[in-house]
C-alpha positions as CSV (number, residue, x, y, z in Angstrom):
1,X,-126.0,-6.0,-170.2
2,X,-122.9,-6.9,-168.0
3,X,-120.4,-4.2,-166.8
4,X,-117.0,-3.7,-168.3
5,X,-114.1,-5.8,-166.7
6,X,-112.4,-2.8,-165.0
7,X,-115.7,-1.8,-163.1
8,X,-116.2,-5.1,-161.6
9,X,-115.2,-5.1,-158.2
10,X,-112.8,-7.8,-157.0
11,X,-112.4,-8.8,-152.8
12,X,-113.8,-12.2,-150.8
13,X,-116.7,-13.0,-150.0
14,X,-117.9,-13.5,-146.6
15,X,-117.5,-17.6,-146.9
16,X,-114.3,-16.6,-148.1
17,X,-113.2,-14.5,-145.4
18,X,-114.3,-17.2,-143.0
19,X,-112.3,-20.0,-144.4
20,X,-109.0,-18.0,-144.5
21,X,-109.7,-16.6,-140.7
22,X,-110.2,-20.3,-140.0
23,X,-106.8,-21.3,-141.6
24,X,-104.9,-19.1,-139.9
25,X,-106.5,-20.2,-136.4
26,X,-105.5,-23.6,-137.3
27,X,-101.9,-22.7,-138.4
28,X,-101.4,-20.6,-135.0
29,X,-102.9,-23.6,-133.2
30,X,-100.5,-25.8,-135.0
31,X,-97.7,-23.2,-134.4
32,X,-98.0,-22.4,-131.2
33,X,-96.8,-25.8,-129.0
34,X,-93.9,-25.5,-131.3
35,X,-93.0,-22.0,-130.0
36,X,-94.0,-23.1,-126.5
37,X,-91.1,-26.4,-127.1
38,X,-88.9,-23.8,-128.3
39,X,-88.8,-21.5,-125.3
40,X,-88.5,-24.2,-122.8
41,X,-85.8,-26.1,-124.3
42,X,-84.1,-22.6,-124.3
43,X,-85.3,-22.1,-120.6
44,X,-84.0,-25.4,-119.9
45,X,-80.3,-24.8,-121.5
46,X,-80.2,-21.5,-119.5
47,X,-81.0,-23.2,-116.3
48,X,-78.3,-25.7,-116.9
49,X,-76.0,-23.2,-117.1
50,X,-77.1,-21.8,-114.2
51,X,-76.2,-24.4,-112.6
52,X,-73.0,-24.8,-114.3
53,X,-71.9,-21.1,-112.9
54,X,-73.2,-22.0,-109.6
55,X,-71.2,-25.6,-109.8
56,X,-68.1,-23.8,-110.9
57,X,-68.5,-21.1,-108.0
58,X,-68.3,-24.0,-105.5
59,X,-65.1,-25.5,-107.3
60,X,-63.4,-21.9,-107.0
61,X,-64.3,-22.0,-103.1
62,X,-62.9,-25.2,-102.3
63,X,-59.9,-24.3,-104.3
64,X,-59.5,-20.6,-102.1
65,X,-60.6,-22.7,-98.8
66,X,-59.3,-26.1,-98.8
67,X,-63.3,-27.3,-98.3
68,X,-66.6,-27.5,-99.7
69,X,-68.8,-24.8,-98.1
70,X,-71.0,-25.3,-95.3
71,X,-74.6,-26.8,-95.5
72,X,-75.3,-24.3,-92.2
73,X,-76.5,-24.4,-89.0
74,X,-80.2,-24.3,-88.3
75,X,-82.7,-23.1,-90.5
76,X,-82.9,-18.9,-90.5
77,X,-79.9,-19.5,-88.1
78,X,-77.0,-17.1,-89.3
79,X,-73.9,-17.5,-90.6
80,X,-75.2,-18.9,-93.9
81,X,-75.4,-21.8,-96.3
82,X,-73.3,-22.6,-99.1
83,X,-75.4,-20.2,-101.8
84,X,-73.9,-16.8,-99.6
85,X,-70.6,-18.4,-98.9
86,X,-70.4,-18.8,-103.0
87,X,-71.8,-15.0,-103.6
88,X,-67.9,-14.0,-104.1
89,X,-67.2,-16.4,-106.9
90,X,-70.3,-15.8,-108.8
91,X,-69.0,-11.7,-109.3
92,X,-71.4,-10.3,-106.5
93,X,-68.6,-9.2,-104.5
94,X,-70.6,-6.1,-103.1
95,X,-73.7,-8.3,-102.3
96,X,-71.5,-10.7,-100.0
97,X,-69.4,-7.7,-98.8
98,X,-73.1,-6.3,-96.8
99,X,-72.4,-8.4,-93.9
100,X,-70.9,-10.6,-92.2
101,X,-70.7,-14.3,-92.1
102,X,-72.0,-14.8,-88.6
103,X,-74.9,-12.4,-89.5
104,X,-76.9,-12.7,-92.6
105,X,-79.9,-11.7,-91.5
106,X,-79.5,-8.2,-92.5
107,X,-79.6,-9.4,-96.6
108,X,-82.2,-11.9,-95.5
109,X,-85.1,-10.0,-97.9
110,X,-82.7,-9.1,-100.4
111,X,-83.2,-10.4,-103.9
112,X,-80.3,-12.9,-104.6
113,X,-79.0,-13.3,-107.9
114,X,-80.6,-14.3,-110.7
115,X,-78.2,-17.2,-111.6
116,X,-80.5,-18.8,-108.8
117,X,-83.2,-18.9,-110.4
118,X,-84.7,-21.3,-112.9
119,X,-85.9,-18.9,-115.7
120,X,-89.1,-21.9,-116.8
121,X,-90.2,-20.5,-113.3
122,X,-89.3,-17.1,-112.3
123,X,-87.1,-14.4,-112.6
124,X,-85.0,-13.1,-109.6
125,X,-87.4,-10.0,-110.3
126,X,-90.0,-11.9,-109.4
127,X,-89.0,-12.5,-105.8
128,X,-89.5,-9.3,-104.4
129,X,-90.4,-9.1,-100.5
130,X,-94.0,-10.4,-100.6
131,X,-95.0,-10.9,-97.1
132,X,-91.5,-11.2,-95.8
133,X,-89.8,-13.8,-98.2
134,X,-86.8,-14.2,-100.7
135,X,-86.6,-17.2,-102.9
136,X,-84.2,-19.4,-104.6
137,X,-84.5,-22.2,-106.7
138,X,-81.9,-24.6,-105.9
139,X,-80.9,-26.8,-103.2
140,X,-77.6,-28.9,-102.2
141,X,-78.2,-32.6,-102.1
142,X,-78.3,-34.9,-98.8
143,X,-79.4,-38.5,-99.1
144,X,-81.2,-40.8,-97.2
145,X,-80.0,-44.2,-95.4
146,X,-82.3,-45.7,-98.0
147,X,-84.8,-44.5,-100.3
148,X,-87.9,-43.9,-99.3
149,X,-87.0,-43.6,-95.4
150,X,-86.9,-40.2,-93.3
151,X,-83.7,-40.3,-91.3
152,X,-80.9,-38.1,-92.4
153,X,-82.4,-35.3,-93.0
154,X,-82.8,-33.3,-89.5
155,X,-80.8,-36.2,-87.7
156,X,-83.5,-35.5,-85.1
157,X,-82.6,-32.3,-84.3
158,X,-84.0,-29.2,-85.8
159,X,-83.1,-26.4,-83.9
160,X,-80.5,-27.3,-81.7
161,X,-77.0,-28.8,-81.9
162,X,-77.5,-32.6,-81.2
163,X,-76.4,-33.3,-84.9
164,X,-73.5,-32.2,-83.8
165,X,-73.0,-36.0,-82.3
166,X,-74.5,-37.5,-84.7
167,X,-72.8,-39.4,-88.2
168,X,-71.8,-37.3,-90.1
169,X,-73.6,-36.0,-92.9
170,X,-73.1,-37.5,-96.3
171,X,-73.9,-35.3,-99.3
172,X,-71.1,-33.3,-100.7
173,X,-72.9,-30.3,-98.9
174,X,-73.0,-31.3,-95.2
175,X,-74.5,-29.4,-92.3
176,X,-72.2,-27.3,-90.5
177,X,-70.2,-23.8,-90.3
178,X,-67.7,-22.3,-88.6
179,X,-69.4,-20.7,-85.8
180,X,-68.0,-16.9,-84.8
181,X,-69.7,-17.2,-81.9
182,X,-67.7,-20.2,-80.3
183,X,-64.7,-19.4,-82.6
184,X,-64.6,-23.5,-83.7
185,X,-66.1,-25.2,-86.9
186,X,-69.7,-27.2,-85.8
187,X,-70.1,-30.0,-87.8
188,X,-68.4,-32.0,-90.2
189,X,-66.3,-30.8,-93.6
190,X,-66.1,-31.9,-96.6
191,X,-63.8,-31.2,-99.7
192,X,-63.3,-32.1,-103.3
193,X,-61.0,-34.7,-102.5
194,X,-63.4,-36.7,-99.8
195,X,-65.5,-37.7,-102.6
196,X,-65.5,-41.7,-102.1
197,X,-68.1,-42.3,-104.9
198,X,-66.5,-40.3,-107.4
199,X,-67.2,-36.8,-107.8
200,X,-69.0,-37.1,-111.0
201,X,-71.1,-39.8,-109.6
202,X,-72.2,-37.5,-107.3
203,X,-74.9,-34.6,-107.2
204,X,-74.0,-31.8,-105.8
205,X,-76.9,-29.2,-106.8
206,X,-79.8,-29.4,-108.2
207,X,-83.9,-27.4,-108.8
208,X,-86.1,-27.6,-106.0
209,X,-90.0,-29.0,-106.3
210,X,-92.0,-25.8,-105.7
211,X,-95.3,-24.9,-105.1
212,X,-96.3,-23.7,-108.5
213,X,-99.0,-21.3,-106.9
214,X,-96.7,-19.5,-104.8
215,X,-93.9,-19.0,-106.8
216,X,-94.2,-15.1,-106.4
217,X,-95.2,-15.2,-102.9
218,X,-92.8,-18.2,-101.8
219,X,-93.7,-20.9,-99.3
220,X,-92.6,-22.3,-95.7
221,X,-89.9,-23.9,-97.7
222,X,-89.1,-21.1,-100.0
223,X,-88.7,-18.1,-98.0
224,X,-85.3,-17.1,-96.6
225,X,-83.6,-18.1,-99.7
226,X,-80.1,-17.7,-100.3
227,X,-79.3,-16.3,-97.1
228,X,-80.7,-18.9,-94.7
229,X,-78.9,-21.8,-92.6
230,X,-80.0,-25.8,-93.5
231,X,-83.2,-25.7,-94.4
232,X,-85.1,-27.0,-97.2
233,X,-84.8,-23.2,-98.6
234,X,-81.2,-24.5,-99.5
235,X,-81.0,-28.6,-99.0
236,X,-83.0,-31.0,-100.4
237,X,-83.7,-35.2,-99.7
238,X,-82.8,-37.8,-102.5
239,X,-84.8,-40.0,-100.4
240,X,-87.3,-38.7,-101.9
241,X,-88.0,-38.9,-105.6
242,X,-87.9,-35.6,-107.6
243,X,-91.6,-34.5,-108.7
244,X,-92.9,-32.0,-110.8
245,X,-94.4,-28.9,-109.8
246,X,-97.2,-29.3,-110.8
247,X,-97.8,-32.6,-108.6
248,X,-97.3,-30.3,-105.9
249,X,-99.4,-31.3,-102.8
250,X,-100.2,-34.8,-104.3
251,X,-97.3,-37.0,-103.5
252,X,-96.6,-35.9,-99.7
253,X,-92.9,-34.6,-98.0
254,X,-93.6,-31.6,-100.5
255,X,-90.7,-29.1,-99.3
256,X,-88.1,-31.8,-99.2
257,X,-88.3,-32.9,-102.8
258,X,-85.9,-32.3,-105.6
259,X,-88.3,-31.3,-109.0
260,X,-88.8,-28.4,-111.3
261,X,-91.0,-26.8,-113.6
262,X,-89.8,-28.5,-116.7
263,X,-92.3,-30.8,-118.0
264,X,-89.9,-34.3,-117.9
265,X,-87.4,-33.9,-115.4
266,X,-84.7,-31.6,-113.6
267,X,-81.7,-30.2,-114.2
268,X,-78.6,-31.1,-111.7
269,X,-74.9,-30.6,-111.9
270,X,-72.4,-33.0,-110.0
271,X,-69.8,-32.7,-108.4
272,X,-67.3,-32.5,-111.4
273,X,-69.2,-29.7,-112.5
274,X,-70.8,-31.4,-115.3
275,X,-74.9,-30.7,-115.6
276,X,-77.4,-33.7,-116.3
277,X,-80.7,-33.9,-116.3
278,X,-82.5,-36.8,-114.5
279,X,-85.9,-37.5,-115.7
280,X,-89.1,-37.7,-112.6
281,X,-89.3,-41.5,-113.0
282,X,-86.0,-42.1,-111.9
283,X,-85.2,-45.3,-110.1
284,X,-85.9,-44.0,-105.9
285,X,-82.7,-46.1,-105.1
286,X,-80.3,-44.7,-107.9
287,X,-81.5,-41.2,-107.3
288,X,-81.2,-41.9,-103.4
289,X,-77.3,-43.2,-104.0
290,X,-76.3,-39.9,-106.0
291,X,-77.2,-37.9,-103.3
292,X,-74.3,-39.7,-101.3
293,X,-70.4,-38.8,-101.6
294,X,-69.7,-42.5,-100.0
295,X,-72.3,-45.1,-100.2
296,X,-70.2,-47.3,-102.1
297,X,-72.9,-48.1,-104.6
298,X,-72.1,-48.2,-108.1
299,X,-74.3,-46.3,-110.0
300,X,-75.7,-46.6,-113.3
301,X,-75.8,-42.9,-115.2
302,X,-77.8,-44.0,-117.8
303,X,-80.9,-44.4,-115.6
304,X,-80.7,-41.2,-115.1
């Protein structure tokens, strides 16, 4: 005898069950590389425009100045590179007002703002004082005599002031500062209007390659941050191709290169402030040339 309709007891089965649970694994697998896309191409648009604020900071600073900011001295030497001389234009007036510009060491371990910071990596947050280091992920451009060769850098002359004597540097950023000390400017200048190449041929800033394992605790390259003289902290080789992070200890002159943590390429902006993005297998000799304000080369944007 078979029970009335409204006694039988309706639900899934365990077979059931299983196929559903399975179906909506597969539909979260499915889903999630989409989200993933999703947040990095909005990581990726916010780090452009961090650089965009940062590339507009500089233009107001050349403007109030007459020149581009300095590059700096020596590396931790005071006096600062172009990311504290900017700190005024980028609305953190009380942050620059906390020293002086022949002494920055006192802000040294301070966390800089978070416009410097690539948000695919790390937040400014993220950067506290672990084991004496502040971060920063961008870096002013300085090319090489050619790609590939190691020769412009340092001019062969880390610490001291022999690059004084030396060609001048030839990014837009060059090495160099007006020194309190000796009450003169050491090194070269440039400005917006000693840009041979054309200024939107030319990159001005752009992400640093990082060691992806130490981006809380920062690395010898990646640990005065914003407030340190030249140093690969805050100027980086186009000599070099730009390399992922992840590669990282596998393609040498780590600490020098341009890269980022975005899957395909890096973010720059140029000198007339606009923001491009140059993919990892870039050409070594076009990337090389728009690290220079006057090569002379014409470049090819598109290869970008």
């Amino acid at each position: 005898m078979s029970l009335p309709l409204r006694n039988r007891r309706s639900g899934f089965t365990l077979i059931e069950l299983l196929v559903v649970i399975a179906i909506i694994a597969i539909l979260i697998g499915l889903l999630l590389p989409a989200v993933q896309k999703v947040r990095e191409a909005a990581s990726r648009m916010k780090c452009g425009n961090h650089l965009k604020q940062i590339g507009l900071a500089i233009h107001n600073y050349n403007d109030t100045n007459g020149h581009l900011p300095a590059g700096g001295f020596n590396p931790w030497e005071q006096h600062g590179s172009w990311p504290f001389h900017i700190l005024s234009h980028l609305e953190q007036d009380n942050l620059a007002r906390q020293t002086t510009p022949n002494n920055v060491d006192p802000l040294r371990y301070r966390a800089g703002p978070s416009v410097y910071f690539c948000p695919t990596r790390r937040r400014s947050t993220a950067s506290g004082n672990q084991g004496g280091r502040y971060l920063m992920d961008y870096a002013s451009a300085t090319p090489a005599d050619s790609a590939g060769s190691w020769d412009q850098y340092w001019k062969g002359d880390v610490w001291g002031g022999g690059w004084e004597g030396q060609p001048p540097y030839r990014g837009m950023i060059v090495r160099g500062g007006f020194d309190f000390n000796q009450g003169r400017w050491r090194g070269s200048q440039s400005t917006m209007g000693n840009i041979p190449d054309g200024t939107s041929n030319t990159l001005m800033i752009g992400e640093k390659q990082l060691n992806w394992q130490a981006y809380v605790t920062g690395d010898w390259h990646d640990d005065a941050g914003w407030a340190d003289g030249w140093d690969p902290d805050v100027a980086r080789y186009t000599g070099f191709e730009p390399r992922s992070d992840k590669q990282y200890g596998q393609v040498g002159w780590e600490g020098y290169r341009f890269g980022s943590a975005h899957a395909t390429g890096m973010n720059g902006v140029f000198g007339d402030g606009s923001v491009r993005f140059i993919k990892y297998g870039v050409d070594a000799t076009l990337f090389n040339n728009i690290g220079g304000r006057d090569d002379g080369q014409v470049v090819d944007l598109g290869g970008l």
